[in-house]
C-alpha positions as MATLAB code, in Angstrom:
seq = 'XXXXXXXXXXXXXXXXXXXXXXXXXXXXXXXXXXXXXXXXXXXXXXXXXXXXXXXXXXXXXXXXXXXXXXXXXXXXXXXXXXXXXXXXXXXXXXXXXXXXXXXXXXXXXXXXXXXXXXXXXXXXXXXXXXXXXXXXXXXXXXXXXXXXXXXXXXXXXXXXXXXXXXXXXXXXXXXXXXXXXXXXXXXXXXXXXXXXXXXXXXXXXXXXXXXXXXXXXXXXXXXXXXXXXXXXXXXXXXXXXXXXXXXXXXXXXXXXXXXXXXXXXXXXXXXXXXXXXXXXXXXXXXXXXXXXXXXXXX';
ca = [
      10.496    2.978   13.849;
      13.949    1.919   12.741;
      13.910    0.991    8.727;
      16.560   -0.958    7.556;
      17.217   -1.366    3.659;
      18.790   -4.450    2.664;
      20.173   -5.034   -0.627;
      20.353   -8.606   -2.248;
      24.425   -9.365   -1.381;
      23.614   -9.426    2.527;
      27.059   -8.674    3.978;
      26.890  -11.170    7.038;
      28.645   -9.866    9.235;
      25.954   -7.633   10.497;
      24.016  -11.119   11.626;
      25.573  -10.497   15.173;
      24.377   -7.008   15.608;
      20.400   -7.800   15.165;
      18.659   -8.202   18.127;
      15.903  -10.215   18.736;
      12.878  -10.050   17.048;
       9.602  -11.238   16.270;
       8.856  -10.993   12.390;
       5.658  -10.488   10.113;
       6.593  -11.652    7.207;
       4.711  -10.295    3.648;
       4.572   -8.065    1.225;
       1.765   -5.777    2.377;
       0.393   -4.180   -0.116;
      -2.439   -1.842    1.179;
      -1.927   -2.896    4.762;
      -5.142   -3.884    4.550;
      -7.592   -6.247    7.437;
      -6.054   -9.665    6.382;
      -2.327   -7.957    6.848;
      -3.253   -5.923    9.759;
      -4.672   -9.311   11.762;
      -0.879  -10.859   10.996;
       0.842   -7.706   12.273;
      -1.452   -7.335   15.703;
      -0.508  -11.490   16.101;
       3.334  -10.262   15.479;
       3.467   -7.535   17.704;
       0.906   -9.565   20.534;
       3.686  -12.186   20.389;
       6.498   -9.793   20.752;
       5.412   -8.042   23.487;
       4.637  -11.740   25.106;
       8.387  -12.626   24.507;
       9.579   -9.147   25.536;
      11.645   -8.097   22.114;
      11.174   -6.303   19.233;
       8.325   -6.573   16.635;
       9.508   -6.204   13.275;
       8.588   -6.519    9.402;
      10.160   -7.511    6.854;
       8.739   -6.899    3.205;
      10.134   -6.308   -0.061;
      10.447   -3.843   -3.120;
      10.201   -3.661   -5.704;
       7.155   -6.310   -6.451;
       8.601   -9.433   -7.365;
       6.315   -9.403  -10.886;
       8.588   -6.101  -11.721;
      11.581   -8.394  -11.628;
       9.897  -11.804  -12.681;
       7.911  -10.602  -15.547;
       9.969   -7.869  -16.847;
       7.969   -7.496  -20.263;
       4.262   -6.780  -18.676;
       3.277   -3.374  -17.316;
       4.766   -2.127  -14.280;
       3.091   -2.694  -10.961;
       1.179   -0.482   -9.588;
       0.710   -0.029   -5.852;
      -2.216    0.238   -2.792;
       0.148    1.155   -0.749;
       3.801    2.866   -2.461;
       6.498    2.405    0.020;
       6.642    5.468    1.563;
       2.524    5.475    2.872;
       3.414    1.583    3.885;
       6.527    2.570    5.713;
       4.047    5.305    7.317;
       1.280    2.577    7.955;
       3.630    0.408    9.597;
       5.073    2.973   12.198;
       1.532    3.769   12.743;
       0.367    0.089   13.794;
       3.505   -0.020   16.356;
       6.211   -1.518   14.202;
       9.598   -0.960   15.721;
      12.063   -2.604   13.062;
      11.152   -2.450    9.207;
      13.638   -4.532    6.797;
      12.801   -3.760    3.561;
      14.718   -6.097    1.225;
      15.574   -5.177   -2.611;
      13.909   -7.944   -4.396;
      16.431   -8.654   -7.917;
      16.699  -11.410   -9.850;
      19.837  -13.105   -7.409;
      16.865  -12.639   -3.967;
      14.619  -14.511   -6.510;
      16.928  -17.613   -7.078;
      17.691  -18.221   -2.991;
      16.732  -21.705   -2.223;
      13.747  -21.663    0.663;
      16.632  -22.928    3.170;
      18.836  -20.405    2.065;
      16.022  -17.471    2.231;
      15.074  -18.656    6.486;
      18.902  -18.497    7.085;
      19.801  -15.297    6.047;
      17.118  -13.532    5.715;
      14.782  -14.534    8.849;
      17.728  -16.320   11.342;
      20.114  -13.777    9.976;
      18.150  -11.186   10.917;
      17.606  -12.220   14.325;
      14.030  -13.483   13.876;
      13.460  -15.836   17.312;
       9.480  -16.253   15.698;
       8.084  -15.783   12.125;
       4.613  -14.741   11.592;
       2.689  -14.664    8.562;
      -0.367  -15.474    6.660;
      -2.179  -19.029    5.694;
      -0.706  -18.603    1.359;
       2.888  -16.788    2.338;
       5.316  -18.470    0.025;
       9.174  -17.576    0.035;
      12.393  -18.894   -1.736;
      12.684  -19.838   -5.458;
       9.958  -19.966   -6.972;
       7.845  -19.381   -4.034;
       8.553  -23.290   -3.105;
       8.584  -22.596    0.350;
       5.076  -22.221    2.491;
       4.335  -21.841    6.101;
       4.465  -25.846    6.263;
       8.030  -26.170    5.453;
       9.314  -22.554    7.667;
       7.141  -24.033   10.279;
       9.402  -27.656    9.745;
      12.673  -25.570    9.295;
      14.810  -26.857   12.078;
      12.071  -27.314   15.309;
      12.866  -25.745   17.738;
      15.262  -22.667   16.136;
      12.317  -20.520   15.070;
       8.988  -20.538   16.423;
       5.474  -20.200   13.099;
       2.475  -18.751   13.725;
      -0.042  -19.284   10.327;
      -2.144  -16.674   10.505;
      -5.370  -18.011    8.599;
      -7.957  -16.444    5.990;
      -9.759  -13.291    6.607;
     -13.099  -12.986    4.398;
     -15.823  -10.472    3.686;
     -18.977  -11.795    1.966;
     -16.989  -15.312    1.184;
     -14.413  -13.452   -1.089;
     -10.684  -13.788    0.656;
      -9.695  -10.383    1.574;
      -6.649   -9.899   -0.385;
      -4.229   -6.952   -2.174;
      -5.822   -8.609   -5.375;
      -9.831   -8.114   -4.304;
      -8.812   -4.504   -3.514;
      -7.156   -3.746   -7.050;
     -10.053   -5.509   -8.531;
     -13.121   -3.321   -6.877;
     -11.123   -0.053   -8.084;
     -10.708   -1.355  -12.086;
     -14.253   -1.706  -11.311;
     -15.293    1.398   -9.548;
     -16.295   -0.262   -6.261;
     -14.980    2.155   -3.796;
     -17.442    2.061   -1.052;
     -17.004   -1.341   -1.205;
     -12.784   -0.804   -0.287;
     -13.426    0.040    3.312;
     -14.748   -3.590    4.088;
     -11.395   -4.925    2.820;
      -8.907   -2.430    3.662;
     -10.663   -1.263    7.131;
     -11.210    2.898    5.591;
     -11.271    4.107    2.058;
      -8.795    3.722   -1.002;
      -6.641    7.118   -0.616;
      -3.856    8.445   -2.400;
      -1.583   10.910   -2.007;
       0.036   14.062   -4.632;
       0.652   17.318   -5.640;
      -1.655   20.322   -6.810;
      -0.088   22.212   -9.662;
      -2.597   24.188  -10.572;
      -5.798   25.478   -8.453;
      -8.737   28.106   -8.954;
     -10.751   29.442   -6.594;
     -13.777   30.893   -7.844;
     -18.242   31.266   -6.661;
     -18.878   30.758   -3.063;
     -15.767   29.030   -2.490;
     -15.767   26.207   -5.182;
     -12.487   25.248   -5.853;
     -11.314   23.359   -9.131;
      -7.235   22.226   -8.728;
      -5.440   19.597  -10.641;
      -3.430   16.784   -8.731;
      -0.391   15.423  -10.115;
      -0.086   11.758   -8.566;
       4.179   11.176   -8.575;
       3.874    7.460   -6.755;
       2.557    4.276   -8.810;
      -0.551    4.550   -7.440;
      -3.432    1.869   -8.622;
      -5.967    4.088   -9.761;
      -9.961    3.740   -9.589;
     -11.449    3.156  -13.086;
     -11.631    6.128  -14.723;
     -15.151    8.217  -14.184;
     -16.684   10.603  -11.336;
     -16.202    9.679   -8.199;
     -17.380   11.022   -4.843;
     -14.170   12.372   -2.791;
     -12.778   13.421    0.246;
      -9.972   15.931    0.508;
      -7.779   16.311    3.237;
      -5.458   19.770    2.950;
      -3.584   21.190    5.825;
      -5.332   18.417    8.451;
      -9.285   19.812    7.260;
     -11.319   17.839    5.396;
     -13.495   18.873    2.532;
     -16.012   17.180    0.204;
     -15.560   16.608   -3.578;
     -15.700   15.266   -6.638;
     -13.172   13.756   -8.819;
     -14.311   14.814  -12.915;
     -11.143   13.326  -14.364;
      -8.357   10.586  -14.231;
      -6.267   10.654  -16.968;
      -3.495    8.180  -16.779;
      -2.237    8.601  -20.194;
       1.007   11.402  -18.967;
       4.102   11.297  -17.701;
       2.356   11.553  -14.020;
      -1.537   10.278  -13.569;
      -3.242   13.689  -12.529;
      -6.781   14.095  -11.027;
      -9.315   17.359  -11.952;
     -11.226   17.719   -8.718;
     -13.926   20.252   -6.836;
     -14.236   21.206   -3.862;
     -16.953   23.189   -2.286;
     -16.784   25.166    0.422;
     -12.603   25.442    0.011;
     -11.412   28.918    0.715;
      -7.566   27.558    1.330;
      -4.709   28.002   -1.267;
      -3.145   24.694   -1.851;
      -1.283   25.401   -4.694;
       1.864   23.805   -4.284;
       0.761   21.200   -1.152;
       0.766   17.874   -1.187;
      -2.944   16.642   -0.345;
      -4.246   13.343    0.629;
      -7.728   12.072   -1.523;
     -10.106    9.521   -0.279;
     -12.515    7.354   -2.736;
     -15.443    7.780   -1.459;
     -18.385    6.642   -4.537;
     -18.769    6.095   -7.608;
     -21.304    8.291   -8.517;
     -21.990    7.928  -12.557;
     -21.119    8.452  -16.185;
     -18.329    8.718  -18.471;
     -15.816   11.311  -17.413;
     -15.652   13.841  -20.087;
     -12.207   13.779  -21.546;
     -12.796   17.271  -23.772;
     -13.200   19.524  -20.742;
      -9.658   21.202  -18.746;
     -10.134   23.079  -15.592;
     -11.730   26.471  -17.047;
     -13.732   24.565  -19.041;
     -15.511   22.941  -15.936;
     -15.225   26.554  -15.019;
     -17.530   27.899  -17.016;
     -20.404   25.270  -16.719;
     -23.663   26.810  -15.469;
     -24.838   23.456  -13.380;
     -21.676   21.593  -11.379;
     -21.227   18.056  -10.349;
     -20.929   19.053   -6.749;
];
């Protein structure tokens, strides 16, 4: 997969280079069923019209630069795991465009010329609520009216589970609320994450306790015990998460493992969100104190 940065100030000249393309158009967060049915219509399509299937999102999230006062956003999907996702679902051309305040103020016209005809789109695909161009005043009616016959639309329409859209925004709300095993109805496998152990100890029958810094901006699950998975190395092993703790530099993660003789010290290690399984997490305790506990979690 070819990824292709493009910064506000397009220089135009490049226009004549792109090839052909088909193009799902969104932001992506998550990658999750509803984005996954528009990319499988974009690349169906593409391999119908014999060019390349391509994607074109954006980054940072356009509340970062729109509402500069609130918290910053936090992600399902950082760009690095989406970039990953997308190469993984058969995505040959990925233009990721820098969202600042001058992308914000493009007219909708002005957005389809450069930024979907400019970049060699020949057919734009995208979901039933994708909105583009200053303040998000154009919708799949008016690209689909943009000039007939120029650039071919395809709406792709609403995807629900138990008559709740699945969206980015159903996702983030089922982890503030805990609802993991719920994710994997929504987002097609479980919430994961991805970071670095800085500190590990291996101790009785191969129970492991290790701390996880998390680097990326990472939604996290409401804070409390969850049931986890633990991939290290390509092996999985079973868990449970006894802290978040959001309130440093980095969020970082306290987990078990059982049955863990590796040394990950040092790796980065994927986590999946399995359950929530109860309680308050218990802010007090650090590793050795969790340590020295006569019954465990696990």
């Amino acid at each position: 997969m070819e990824t292709i940065t493009i910064k506000s100030s397009i220089d135009k000249s490049k226009f004549t280079e792109m090839e052909a393309c088909v193009l799902a158009l969104g932001f992506f967060d998550g990658v999750h069923i509803g984005h996954q049915r528009i990319l499988e219509t974009a690349k169906r399509i593409a391999v119908q019209k014999q060019c390349a299937f391509g994607v074109m999102t954006f980054y940072p999230h356009p509340k970062d630069i729109l509402f500069p006062h609130l918290e910053p956003m936090t992600y399902l999907t950082p760009l690095p795991l989406k970039e990953d996702r997308f190469e993984k679902l058969g995505v040959e051309k990925l233009f990721v465009v820098e969202f600042s305040p001058e992308f914000a103020r493009l007219s909708p016209n002005d957005f389809v010329e450069q930024y979907i005809i400019g970049l060699g789109c020949i057919h734009a695909v995208a979901g039933f609520d994708y909105h583009y161009g200053y303040k998000g005043l154009g919708n799949m009616k008016t690209l689909s009216e943009y000039n007939p016959g120029s650039l071919e639309v395809t709406t792709v329409p609403k995807i629900q589970y138990d008559d709740e859209k699945i969206s980015s925004t159903a996702i983030r709300k089922l982890l503030d609320e805990g609802h993991v095993q719920k994710i994997p109805m929504y987002l097609g496998d479980f919430y994961e994450i991805n970071g670095e152990v800085n500190q590990s100890s291996l101790f009785y029958n191969n129970h492991q306790f290790l701390k996880l810094i998390v680097k990326k901006r990472y939604r996290m699950p409401k804070p409390g015990i969850y049931h986890i998975q633990v991939e290290i190395d390509g092996n999985n092993y079973d868990g449970t998460c006894h802290q978040i703790s959001i309130n440093e530099q980095h969020p970082s993660l306290l987990i078990q493992l059982k049955d863990c003789s590796v040394y990950p010290y040092k790796k980065r290690i994927k986590v999946k969100w399995l359950d929530y399984k109860y309680g308050k997490q218990n802010e007090s305790y650090g590793m050795n104190e969790y340590m020295k506990k006569d019954e465990l979690v696990i």
